[in-house]
C-alpha positions in Angstrom: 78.5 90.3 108.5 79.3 91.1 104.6 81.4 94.4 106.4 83.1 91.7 108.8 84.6 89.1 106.3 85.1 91.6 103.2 86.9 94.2 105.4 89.1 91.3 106.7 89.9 89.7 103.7 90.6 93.0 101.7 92.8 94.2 105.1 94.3 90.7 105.2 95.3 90.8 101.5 96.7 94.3 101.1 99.0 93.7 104.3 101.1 90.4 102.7 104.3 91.8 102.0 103.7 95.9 103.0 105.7 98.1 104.6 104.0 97.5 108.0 105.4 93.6 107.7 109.3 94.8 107.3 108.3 97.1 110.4 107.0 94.4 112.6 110.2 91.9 111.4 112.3 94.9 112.3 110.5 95.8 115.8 110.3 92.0 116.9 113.8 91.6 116.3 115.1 94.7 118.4 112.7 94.0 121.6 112.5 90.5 121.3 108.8 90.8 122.9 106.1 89.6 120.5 103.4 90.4 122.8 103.9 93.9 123.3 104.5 93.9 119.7 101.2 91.9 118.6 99.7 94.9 120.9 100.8 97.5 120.0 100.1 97.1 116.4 96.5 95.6 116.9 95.9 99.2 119.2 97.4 101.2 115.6 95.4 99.0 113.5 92.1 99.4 115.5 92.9 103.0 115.9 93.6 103.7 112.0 90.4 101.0 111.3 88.3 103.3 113.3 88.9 106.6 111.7 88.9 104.7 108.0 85.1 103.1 109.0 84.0 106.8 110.9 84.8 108.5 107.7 83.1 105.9 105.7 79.9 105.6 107.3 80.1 109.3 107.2 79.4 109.5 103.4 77.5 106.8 102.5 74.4 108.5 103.4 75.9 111.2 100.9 76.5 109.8 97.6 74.4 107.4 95.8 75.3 103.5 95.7 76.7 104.0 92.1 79.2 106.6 93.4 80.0 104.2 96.6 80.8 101.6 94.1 82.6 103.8 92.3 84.8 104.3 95.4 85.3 100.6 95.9 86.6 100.2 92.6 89.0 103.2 93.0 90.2 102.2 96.7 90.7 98.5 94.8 92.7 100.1 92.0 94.4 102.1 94.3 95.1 99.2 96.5 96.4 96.7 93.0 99.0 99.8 92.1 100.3 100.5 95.7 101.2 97.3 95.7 103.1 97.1 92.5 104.7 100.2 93.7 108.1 98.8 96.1 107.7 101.5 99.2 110.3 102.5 101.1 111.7 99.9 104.3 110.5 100.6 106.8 113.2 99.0 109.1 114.7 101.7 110.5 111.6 103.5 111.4 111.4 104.3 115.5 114.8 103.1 115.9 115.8 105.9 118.1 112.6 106.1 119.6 112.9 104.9 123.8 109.6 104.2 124.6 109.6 100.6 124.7 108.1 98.2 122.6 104.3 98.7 122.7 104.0 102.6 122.3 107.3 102.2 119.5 105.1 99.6 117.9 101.8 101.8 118.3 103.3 104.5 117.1 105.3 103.7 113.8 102.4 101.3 113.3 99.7 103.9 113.3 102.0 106.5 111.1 102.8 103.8 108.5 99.6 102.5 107.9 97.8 106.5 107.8 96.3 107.0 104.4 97.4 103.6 103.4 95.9 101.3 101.4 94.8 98.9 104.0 92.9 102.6 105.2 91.8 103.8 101.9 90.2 100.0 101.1 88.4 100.2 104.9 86.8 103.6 104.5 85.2 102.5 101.0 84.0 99.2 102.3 82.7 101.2 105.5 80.6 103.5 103.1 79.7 100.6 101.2 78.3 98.7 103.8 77.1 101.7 106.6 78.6 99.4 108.8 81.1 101.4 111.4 81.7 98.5 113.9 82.1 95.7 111.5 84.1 97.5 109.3 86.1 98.6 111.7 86.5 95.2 113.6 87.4 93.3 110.2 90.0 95.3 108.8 91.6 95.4 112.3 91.9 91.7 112.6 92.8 91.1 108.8 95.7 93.4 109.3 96.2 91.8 112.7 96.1 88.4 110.7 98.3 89.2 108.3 101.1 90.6 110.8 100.9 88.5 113.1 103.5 85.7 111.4 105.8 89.0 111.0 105.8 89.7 115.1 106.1 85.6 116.4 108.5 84.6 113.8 111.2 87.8 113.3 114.4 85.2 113.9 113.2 84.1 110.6 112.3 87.3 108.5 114.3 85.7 105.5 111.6 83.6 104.8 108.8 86.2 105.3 110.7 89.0 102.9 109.6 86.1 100.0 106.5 87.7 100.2 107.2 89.8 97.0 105.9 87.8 94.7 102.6 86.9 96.7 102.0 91.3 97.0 103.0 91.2 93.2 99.9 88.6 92.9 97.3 90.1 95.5 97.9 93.8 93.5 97.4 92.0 90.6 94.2 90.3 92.0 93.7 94.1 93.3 93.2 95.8 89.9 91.7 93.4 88.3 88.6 93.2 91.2 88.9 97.3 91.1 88.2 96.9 87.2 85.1 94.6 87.5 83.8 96.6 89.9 84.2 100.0 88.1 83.0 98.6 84.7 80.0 97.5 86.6 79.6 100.8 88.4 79.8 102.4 85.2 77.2 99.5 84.1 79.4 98.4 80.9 79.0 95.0 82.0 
């Protein structure tokens, strides 16, 4: 169950005010269908959660618990200065794409969020926890979580582009976990 909530949290946090949020405004607003959109990123999500958790359960048979914690604390430093870095919009992403909402949504969903940090944070926890399913399962509904206001309230994407300062804050939050946890990797706490 540790996999479960910590994957969802950490999934839930790194998505408030990413790239993948401007995306879903953007996508809701074109196809004015919030189910298709809710599904399609929730099949991206699950799909990228997947591969993130495979790869992670992969290795932590291979490297010692030090070294795993060692990964968490990079995928959480990684995860605090992504998110002090302003990406790119993602609005006009899939724009000329005519597949309709769900595979548009799937499939700018599943690109943007490839090697993210939402992916980078699930494969650690996946390795530091051996837990593929779990894993998996929470960092797809904490990115689900965190989207979902993004897809049902598009008309007013003013009020969700405030979200600046609260990604400022969780990055912040970010490093400073990523720093505890490397200094006690590194047992100099």
């Amino acid at each position: 169950m540790d996999a479960l909530l910590t994957t969802f949290i950490a999934a839930a946090l790194a998505e408030l005010g990413d790239k993948t949020q401007l995306l879903v405004i953007a996508l809701a607003a074109r196809y004015r269908a919030p189910g298709q959109i809710i599904a399609g990123m929730a099949v991206a999500a699950l799909a990228n959660s997947l591969i993130a958790a495979t790869a992670g359960t992969m290795i932590s048979g291979m490297i010692t618990l030090r070294a795993i914690s060692l990964l968490v604390a990079l995928a959480l430093v990684f995860a605090g200065i992504a998110g002090l870095i302003r990406g790119k919009a993602a609005e006009g992403m899939g724009s000329t794409w005519k597949a309709g909402a769900f595979l548009t949504t799937a499939g700018c969903f599943f690109l943007l969020e490839f090697g993210d940090k939402t992916q980078f944070l699930t494969f650690a926890l996946a390795a530091q926890y051996d837990g593929l399913a779990l894993a998996a399962a929470g960092a797809t509904a904490g990115v689900v979580a965190a989207n979902l206001p993004a897809a049902a309230l598009a008309e007013r994407a003013p009020a969700l582009l405030r979200l600046v300062r609260v990604r400022l804050l969780v990055a912040l939050l970010f490093l400073l976990a990523g720093f505890v946890v490397g200094l006690s990797a590194l047992r100099l706490v």
